[in-house]
C-alpha positions as CSV (number, residue, x, y, z in Angstrom):
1,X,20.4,-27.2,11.9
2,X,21.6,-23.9,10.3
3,X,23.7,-21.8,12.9
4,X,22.8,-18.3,12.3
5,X,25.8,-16.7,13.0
6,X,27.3,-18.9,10.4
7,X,24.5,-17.4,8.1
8,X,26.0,-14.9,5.2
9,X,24.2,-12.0,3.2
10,X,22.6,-12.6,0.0
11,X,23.5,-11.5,-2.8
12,X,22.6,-7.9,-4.2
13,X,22.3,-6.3,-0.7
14,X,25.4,-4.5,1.2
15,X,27.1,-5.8,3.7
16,X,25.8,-3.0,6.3
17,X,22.8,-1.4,5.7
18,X,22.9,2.4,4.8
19,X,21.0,4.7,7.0
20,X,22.4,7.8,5.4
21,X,18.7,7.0,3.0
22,X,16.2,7.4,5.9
23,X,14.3,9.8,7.4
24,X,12.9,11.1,10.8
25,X,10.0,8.5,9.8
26,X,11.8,5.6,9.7
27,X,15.1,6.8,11.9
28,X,12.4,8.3,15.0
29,X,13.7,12.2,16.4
30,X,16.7,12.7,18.5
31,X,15.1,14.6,21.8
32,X,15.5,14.3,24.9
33,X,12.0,13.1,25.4
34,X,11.1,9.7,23.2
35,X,8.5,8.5,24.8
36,X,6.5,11.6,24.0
37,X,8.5,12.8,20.6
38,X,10.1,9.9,19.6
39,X,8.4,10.4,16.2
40,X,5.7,12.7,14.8
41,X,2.8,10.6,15.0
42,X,1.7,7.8,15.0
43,X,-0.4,6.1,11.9
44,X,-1.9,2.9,12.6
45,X,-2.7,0.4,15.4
46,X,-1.3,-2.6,14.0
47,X,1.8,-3.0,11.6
48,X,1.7,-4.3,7.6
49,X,3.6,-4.8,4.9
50,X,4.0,-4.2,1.1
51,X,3.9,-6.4,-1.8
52,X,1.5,-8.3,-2.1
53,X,0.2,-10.1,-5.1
54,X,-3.6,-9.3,-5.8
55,X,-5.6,-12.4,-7.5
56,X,-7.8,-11.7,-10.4
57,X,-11.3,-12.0,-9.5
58,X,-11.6,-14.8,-11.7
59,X,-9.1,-17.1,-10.2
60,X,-10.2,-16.4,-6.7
61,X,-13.2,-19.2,-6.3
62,X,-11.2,-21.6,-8.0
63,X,-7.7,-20.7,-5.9
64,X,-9.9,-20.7,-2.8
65,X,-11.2,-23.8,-3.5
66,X,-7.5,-25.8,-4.3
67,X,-5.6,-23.9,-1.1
68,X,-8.7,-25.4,1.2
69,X,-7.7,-28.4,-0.3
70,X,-4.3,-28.9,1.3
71,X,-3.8,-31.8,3.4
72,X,0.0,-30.5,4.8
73,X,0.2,-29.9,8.3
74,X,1.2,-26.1,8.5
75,X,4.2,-25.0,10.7
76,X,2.7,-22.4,12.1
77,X,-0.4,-22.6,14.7
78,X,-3.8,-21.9,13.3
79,X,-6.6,-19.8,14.4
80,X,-10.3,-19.6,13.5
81,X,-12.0,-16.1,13.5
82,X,-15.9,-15.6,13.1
83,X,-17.3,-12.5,12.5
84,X,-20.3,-11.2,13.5
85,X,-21.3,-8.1,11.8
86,X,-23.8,-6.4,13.9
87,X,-24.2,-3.8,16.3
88,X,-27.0,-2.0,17.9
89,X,-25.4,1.7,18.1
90,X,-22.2,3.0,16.0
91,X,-19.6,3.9,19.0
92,X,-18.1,7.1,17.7
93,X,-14.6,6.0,17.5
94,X,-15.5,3.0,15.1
95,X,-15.0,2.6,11.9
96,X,-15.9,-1.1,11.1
97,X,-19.5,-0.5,11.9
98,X,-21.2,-2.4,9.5
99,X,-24.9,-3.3,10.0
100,X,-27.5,-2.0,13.0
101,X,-29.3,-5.3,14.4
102,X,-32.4,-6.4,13.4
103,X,-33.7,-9.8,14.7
104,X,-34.7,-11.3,11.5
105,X,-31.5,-9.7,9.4
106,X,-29.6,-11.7,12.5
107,X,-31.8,-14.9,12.0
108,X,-31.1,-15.1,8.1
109,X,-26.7,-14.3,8.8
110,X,-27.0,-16.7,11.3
111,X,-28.3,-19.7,9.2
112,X,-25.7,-18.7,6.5
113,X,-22.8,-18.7,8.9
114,X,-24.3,-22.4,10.0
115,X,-23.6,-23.5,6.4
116,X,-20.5,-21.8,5.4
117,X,-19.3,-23.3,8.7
118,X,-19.9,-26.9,8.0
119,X,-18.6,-26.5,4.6
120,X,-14.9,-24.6,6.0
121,X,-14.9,-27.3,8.7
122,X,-15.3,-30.4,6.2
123,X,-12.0,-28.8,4.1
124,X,-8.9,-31.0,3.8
125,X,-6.7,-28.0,4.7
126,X,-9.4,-27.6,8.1
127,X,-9.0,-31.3,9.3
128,X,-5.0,-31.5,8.8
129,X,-4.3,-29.9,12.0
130,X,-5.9,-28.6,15.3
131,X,-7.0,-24.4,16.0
132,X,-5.3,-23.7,19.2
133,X,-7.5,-20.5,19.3
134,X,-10.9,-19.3,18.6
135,X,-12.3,-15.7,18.1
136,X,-15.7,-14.5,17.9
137,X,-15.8,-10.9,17.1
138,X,-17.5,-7.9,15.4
139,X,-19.5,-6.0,15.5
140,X,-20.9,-6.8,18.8
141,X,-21.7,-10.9,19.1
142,X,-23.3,-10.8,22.2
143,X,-26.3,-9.5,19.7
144,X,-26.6,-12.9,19.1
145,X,-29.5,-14.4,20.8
146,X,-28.1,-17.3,23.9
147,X,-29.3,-19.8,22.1
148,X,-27.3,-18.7,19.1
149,X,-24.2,-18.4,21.5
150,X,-24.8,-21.9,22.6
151,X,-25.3,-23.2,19.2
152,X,-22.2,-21.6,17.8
153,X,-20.0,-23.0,20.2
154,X,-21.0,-26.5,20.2
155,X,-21.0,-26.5,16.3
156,X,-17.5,-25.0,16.8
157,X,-16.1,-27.7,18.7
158,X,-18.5,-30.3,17.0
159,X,-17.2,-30.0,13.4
160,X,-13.5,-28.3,13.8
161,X,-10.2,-30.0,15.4
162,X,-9.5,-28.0,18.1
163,X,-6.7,-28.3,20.3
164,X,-6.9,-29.7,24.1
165,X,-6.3,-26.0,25.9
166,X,-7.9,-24.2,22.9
167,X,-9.0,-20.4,23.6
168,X,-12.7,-20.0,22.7
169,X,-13.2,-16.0,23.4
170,X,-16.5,-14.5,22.7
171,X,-16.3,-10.9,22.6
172,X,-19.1,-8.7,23.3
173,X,-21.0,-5.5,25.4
174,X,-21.7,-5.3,28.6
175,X,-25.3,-4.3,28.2
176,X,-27.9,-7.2,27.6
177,X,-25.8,-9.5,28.8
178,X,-27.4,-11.5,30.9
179,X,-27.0,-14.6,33.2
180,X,-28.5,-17.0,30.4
181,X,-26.5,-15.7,27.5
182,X,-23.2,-16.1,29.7
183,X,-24.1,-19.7,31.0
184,X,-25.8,-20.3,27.5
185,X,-21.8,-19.4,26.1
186,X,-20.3,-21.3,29.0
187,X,-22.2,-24.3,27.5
188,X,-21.6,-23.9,24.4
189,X,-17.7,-24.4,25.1
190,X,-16.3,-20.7,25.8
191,X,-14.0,-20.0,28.3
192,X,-12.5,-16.7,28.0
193,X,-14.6,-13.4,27.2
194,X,-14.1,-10.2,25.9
195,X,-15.6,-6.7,27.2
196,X,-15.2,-3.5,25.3
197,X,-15.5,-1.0,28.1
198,X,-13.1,1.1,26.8
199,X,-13.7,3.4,29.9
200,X,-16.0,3.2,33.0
201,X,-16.3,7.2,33.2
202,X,-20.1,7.9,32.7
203,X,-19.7,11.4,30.3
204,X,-16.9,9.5,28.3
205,X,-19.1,6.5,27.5
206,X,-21.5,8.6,26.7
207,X,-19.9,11.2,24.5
208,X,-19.0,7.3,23.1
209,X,-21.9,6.3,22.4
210,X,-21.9,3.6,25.4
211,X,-24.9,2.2,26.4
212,X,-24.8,2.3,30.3
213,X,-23.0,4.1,33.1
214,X,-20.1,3.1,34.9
215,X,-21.5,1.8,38.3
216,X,-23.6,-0.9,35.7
217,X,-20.7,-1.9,34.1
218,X,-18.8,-1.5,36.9
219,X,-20.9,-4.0,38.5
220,X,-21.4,-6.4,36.2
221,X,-17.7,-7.0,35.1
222,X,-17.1,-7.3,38.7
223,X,-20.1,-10.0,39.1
224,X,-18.8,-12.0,35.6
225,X,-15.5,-12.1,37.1
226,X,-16.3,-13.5,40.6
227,X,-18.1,-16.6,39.0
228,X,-14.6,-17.5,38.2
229,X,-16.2,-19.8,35.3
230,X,-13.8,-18.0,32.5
231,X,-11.3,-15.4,32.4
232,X,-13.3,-12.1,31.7
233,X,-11.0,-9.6,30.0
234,X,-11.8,-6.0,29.0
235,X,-10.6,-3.6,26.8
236,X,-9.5,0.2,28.2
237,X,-9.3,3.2,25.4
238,X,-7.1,6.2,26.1
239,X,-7.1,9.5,24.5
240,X,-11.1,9.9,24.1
241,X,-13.0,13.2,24.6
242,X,-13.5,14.4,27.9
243,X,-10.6,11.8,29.2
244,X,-8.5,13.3,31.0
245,X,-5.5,12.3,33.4
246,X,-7.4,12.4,36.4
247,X,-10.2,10.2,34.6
248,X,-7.7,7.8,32.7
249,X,-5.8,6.9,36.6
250,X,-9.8,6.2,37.8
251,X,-10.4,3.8,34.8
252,X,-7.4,1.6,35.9
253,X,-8.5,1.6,39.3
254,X,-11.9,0.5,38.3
255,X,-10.5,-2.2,36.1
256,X,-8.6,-3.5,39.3
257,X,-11.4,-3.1,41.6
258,X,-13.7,-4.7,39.1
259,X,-11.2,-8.0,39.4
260,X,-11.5,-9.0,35.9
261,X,-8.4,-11.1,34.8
262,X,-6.6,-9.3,31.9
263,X,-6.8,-5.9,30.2
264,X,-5.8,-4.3,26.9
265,X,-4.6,-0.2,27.1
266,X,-5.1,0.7,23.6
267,X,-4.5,4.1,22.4
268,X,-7.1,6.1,20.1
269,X,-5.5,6.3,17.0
270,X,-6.8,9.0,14.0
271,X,-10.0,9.5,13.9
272,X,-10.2,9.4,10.0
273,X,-13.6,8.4,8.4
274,X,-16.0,8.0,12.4
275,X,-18.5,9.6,13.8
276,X,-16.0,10.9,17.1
277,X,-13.9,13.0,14.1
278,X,-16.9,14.6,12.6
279,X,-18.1,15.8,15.8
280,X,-15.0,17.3,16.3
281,X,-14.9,19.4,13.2
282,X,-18.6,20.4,13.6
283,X,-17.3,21.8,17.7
284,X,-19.8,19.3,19.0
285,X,-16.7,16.9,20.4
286,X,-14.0,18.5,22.3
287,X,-10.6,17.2,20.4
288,X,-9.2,13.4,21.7
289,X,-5.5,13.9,23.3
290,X,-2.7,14.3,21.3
291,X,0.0,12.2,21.1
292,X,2.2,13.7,24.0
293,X,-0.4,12.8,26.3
294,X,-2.0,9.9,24.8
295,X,2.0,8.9,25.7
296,X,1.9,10.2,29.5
297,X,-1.3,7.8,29.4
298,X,0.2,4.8,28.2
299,X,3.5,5.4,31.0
300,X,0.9,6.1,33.5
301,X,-0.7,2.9,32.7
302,X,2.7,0.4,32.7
303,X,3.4,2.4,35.7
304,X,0.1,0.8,37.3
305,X,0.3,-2.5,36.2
306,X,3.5,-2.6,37.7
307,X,2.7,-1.3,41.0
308,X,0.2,-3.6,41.4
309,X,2.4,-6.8,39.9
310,X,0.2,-7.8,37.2
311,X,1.6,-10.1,34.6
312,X,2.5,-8.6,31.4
313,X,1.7,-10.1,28.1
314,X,2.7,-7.7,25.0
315,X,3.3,-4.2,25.0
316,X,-0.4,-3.6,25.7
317,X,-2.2,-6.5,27.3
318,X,-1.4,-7.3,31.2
319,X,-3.0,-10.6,33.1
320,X,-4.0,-11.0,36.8
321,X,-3.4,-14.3,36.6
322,X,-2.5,-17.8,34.6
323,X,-5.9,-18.1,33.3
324,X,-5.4,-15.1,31.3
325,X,-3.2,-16.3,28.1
326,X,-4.8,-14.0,25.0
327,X,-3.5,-16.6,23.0
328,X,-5.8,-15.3,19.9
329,X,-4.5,-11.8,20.1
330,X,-0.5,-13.2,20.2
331,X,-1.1,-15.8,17.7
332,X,-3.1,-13.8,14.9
333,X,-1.3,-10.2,15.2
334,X,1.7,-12.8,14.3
335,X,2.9,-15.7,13.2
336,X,-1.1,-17.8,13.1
337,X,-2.7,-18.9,9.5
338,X,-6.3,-17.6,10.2
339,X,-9.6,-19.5,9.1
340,X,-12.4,-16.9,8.2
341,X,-15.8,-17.2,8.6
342,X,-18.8,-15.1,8.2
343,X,-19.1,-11.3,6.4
344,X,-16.2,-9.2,6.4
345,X,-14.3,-11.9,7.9
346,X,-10.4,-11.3,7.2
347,X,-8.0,-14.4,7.1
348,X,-4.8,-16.3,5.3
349,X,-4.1,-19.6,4.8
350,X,-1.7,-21.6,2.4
351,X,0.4,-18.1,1.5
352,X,-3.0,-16.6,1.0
353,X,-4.7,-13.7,2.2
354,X,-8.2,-13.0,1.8
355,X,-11.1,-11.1,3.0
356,X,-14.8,-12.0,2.5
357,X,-17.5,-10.2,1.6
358,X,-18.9,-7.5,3.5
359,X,-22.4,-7.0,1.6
360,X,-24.3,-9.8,3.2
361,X,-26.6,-10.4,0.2
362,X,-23.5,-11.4,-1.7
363,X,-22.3,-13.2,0.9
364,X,-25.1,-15.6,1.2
365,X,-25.6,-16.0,-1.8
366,X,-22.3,-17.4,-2.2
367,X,-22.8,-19.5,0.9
368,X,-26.4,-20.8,-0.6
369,X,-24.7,-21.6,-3.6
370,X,-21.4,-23.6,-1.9
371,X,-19.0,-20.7,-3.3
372,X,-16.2,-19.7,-0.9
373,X,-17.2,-16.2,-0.3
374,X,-13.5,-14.4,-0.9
375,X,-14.3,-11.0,-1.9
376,X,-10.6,-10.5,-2.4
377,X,-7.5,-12.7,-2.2
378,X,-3.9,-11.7,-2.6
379,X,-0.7,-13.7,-3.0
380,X,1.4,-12.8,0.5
381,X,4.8,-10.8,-0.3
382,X,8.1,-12.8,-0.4
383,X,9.1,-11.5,3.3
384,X,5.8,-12.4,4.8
385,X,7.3,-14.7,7.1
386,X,9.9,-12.3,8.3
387,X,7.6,-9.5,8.3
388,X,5.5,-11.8,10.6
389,X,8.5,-12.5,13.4
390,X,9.3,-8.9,13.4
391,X,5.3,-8.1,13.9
392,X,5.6,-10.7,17.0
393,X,8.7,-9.3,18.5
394,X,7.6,-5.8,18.6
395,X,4.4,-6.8,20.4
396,X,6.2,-8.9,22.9
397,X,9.0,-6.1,23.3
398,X,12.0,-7.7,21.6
399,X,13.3,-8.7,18.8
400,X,15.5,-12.1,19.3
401,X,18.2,-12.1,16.8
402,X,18.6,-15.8,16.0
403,X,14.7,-16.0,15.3
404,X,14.9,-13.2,12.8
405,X,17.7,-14.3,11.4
406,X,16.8,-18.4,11.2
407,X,13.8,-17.1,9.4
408,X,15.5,-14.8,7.1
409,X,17.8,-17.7,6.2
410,X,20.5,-14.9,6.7
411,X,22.3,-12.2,9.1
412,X,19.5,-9.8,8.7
413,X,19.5,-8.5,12.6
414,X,23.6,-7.7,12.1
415,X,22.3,-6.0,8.9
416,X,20.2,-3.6,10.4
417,X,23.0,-3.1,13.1
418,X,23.1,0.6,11.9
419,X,19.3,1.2,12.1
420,X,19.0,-0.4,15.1
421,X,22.0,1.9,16.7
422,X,20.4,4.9,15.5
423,X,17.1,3.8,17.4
424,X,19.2,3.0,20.8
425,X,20.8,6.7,20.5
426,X,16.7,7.7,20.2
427,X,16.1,6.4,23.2
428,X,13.7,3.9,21.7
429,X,15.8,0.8,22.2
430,X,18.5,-0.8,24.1
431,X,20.9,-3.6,22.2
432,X,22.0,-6.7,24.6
433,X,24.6,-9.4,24.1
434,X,24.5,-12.2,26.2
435,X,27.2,-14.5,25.1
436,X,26.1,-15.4,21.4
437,X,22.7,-14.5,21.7
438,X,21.7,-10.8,21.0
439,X,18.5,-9.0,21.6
440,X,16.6,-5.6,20.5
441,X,14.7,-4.5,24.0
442,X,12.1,-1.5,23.6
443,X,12.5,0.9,26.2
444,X,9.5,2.2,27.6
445,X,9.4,5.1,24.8
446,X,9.8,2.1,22.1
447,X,6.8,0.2,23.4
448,X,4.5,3.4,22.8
449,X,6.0,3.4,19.4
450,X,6.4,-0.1,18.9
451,X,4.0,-0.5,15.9
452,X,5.8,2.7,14.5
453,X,9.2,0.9,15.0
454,X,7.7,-2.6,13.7
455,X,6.4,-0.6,10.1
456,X,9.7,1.0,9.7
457,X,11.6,-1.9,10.0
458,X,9.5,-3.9,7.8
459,X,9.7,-0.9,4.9
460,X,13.2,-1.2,5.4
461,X,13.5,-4.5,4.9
462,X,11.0,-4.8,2.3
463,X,12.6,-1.8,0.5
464,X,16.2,-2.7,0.5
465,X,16.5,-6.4,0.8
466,X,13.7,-7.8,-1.0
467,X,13.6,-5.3,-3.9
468,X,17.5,-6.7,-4.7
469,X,15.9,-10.3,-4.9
470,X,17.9,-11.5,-2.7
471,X,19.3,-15.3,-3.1
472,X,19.8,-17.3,0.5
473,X,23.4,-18.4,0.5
474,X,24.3,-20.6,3.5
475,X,28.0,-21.6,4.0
């Protein structure tokens, strides 16, 4: 086995990198107040990566085809993700709104999504290995009618290897769902569901576009949790209209009176091309917080789920108990090969990624005629893999310097030394040795900004390592 400290730097790249090249964006602001103005803003919810190789359109069906033929076991855990692209009202904060329900439009995806999932389920590459987590998203699933839920499920765990303990979460609304649809999912084989509350104040949901007040929801997470059949976990949103402080405190005592078993604080990021930001500009919206206090929301909310010794998962997902794992969130933000299936479905597999077709004419017409129905499919850049423990870390809250540098195949964290210093000066992270094993900690300022932190890093990286084609040399 490789020792990493033994580990030496490739050729072409410096023996230290040079910060002297960066700016504010990647090197964060020196104030006395990170947390807050630790950078200027921040861009995205989740963390990518450049480089990519795009497939001609004409090599996709066929590449598709041969990767789905693989018969190695992967190393990394695998994940299957169905997407179900309906909703009855646009919230407006979304922008993957895709299709308003309609019963029969519904009937006709649904058959598709039967076929395309016996075909992905009969693939060499599918039967190699078990999914040790399953995602049902959207869109809103729980449009789906019970019976659907049930059948879903049962064909999930019929046709696909699953591990022993795998995750099968159905996410969904609140509203319409009723006794039968969650013991119709219960049957089908789920045991962990997902809520999008996103907050129980009445005027907030409704400026959202929420279908029903907070003593409803309120009082039916409350009655889904105390059935104790699954772990029922909900996601809050902070920095909406009309959300203020005083309102943001109430919504995590309402998620802790409510007793469901985990909960996600996610931040409102830019509004760009929703609903919410054109009702701003035409004055009918009052504007979402800003970053300063979208960060005295996040602090306020690790302050809370401290006080009240809830279990903490990543840098924005907290459990009340064991029951709760989120393994799907951990395992695809990360390291997972993801399965696809169903329109607009987004995956990887093999050193693939792909995405599938939105339109859902095209895509059932690809499923009717036993096409994989890749819209788009792109090579994955050479530091994919590193990209992907560097993704991990951030959402956990550290990066472990042997990992990084075992899968580099070189000293990569004691390259980035400098960078890494300049970020502990910000405030935004705290270096620890412990004997030979050393460690990158986010400080509470560095988890607000932790995708911010995990982009930079991986431009860095990307940028001056991988753009001097670097050779592994091992002594």
């Amino acid at each position: 086995m490789i020792n990493a400290e033994q580990l030496i730097l490739p050729v072409n790249v410096p023996a230290i990198l040079d910060t002297s090249v960066f700016e504010s964006d990647i090197l964060g602001e020196n104030t006395p107040d990170p947390l807050r103005f630790g950078f200027r803003r921040k861009l995205s919810a989740h963390a990518g990566g450049s480089g990519h190789a795009p497939i001609a359109s004409e090599q996709i069906q066929p590449l598709a085809e041969q990767v789905l033929q693989l018969t190695t076991p992967p190393l990394n855990k695998r994940c299957l993700y169905v997407h179900i692209p309906f909703c009855r009202v646009r919230c407006t904060y979304c922008s993957f709104f895709e299709y308003a329900s309609s019963q029969r439009l519904i009937d006709d995806y649904f058959a598709a999504l039967m076929v395309e999932l016996k075909y992905k389920a009969a693939q060499p590459w599918t039967q190699a290995a078990p999914f040790q987590a399953v995602y049902i998203g959207g869109g809103t699933p729980t449009d789906l009618t019970a019976a659907q839920i049930k059948q879903l499920g049962t064909m999930i765990r019929q046709y696909f290897p699953l591990a022993t303990d795998c995750e099968l979460t159905l996410e969904g609304r609140i509203n319409r769902f009723s006794d039968e649809m969650f013991e119709s999912a219960l049957e089908g084989g789920f045991n962990r569901f997902s809520f999008g509350v996103q907050s129980f104040d009445t005027q907030v949901r409704r400026q959202a576009k929420r279908l029903d007040d907070r003593d409803v929801v309120l009082k039916r997470i409350s009655e889904l949790a105390a059935t104790d059949q699954a772990p029922i976990v909900i996601d809050l949103l902070y920095g909406l209209p009309y959300q203020s402080i005083d309102v943001w405190q109430q919504d995590l005592e309402d998620f802790l009176d409510s007793g469901a078993h985990g909960v996600d604080l996610y931040q409102l990021i830019e509004m760009g091309n929703t609903p919410m930001g054109k009702m701003v500009e035409q004055g009918r919206l009052p504007e979402p917080a800003d970053t300063m206090t979208k960060a005295s929301m996040f602090e306020i909310g690790v302050d809370y789920m401290a006080k009240h010794h809830l279990r903490r998962l990543s840098v924005n997902h907290w459990a009340r108990d064991n029951r709760e794992r989120s393994c799907y969130n951990s395992l695809a933000k990360t390291t997972a090969e993801v399965l696809p299936l169903g329109a607009g479905a987004g995956g990887n597999v093999g050193g693939y990624g792909f995405m599938q077709h939105r339109k859902l004419e095209r895509y059932m017409d690809d499923v009717s005629n036993q096409r994989v129905p890749f819209a788009m499919m792109v090579k994955s850049a050479p530091n994919a893999a590193i990209n992907t423990v560097i993704k991990a870390g951030f959402d956990r809250g550290v990066i472990i310097a042997k990992e990084l540098d075992k899968q580099a195949g070189w000293s990569l964290f004691r390259y980035c030394l400098p960078l890494f210093q300049q970020w502990q000066k910000n405030g935004l992270v705290v270096l620890e040795q412990q004997g030979s094993h050393r460690y990158l900690n986010l400080t509470l300022a560095g988890q607000f900004w932790s995708v911010t932190l995990a982009q930079a890093l991986i431009q860095v990286i990307t940028t001056a390592v991988v753009k001097a084609q670097p050779q592994p040399c091992v002594n």
